[in-house]
Backbone as CSV, one residue per row, in Angstrom:
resi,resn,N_x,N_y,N_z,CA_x,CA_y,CA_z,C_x,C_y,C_z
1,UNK,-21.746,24.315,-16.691,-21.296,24.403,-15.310,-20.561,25.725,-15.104
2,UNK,-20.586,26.258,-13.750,-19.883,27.377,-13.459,-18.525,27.250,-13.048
3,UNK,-17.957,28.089,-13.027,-16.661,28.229,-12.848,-16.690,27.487,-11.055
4,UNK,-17.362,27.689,-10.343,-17.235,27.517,-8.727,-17.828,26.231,-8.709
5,UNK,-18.727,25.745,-9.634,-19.264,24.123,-9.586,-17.602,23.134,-10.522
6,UNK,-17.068,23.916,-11.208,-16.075,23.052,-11.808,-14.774,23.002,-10.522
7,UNK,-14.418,24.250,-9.807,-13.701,24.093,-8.862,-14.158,23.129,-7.621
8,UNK,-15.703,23.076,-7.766,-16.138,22.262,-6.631,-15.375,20.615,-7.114
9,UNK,-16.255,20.711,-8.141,-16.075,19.418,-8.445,-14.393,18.514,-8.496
10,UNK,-13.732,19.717,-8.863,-11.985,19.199,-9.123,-11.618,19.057,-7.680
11,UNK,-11.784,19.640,-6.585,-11.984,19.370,-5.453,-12.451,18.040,-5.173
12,UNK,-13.414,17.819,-5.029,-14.211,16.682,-4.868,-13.415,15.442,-5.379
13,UNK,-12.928,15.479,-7.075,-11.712,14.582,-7.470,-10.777,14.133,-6.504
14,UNK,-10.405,15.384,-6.694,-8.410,15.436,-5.722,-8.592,14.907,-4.185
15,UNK,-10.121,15.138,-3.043,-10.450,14.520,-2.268,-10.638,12.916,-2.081
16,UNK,-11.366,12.642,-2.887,-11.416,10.978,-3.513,-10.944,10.317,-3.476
17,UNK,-9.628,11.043,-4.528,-8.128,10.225,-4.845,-7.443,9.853,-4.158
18,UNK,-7.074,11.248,-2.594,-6.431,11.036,-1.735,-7.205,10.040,-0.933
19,UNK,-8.612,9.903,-0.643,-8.421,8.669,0.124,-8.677,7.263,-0.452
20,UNK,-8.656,7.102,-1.726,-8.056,5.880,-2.205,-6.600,5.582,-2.385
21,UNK,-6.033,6.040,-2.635,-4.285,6.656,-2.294,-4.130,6.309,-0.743
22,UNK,-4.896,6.630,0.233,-4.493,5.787,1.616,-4.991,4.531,1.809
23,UNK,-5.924,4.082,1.110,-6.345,3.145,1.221,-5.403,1.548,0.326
24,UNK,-4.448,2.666,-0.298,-3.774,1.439,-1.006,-2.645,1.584,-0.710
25,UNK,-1.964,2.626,0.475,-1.088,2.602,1.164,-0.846,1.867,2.093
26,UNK,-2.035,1.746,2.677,-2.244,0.580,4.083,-1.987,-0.285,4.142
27,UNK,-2.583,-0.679,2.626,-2.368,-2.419,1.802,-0.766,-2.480,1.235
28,UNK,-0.213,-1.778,1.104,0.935,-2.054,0.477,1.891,-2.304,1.734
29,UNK,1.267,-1.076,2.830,2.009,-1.515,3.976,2.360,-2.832,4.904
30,UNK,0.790,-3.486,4.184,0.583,-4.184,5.557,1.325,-5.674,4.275
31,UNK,1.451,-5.416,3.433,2.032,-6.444,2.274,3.209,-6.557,2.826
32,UNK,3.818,-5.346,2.887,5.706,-5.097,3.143,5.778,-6.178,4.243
33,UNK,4.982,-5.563,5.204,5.540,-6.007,6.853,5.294,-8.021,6.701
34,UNK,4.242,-8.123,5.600,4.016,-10.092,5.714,5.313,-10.125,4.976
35,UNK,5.670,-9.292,3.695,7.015,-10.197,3.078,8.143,-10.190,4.439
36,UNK,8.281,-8.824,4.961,9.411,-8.925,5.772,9.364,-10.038,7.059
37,UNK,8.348,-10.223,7.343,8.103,-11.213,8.374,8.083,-12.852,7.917
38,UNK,8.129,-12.670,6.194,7.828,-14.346,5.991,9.860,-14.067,5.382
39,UNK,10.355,-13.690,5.460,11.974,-13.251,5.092,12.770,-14.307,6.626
40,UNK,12.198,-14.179,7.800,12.869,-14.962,8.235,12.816,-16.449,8.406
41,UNK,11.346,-17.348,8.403,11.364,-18.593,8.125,12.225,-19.124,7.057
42,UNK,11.607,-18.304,6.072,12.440,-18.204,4.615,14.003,-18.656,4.648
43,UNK,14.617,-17.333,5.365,15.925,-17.794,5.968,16.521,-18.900,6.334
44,UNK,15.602,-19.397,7.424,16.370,-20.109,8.640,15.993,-21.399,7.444
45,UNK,15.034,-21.900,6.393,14.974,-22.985,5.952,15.792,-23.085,4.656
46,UNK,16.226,-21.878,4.454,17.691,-22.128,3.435,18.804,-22.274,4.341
47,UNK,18.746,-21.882,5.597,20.223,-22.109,6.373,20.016,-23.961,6.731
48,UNK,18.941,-24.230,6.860,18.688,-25.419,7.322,19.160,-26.564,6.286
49,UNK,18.724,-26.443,4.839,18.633,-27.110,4.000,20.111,-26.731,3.390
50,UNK,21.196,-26.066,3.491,22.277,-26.527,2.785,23.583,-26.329,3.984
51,UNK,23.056,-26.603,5.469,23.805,-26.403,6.346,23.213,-27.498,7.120
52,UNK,21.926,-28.073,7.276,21.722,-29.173,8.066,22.279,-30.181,7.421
């Protein structure tokens, strides 16, 4: 391989990566926002259960 097919190619890598890298950003995001959203049932049924 040539020097400009190996730069192609490391290119091509580092392109890839980054959009699997967003693609598991999204997911981690969209993970955060269910824990933070299941944080308040969560709550209110420990306030319930040693306060009801």
């Amino acid at each position: 391989m040539s020097e400009t097919g190996l730069v192609e190619d490391l290119s091509d890598q580092c392109h890839r990566n980054a959009e699997i890298a967003e693609i598991k950003f999204a997911w981690i995001r969209r993970s955060l926002t269910g824990l933070f959203m299941a944080i308040v049932p969560w709550a209110v049924a420990i306030f319930l259960l040693y306060n009801g």
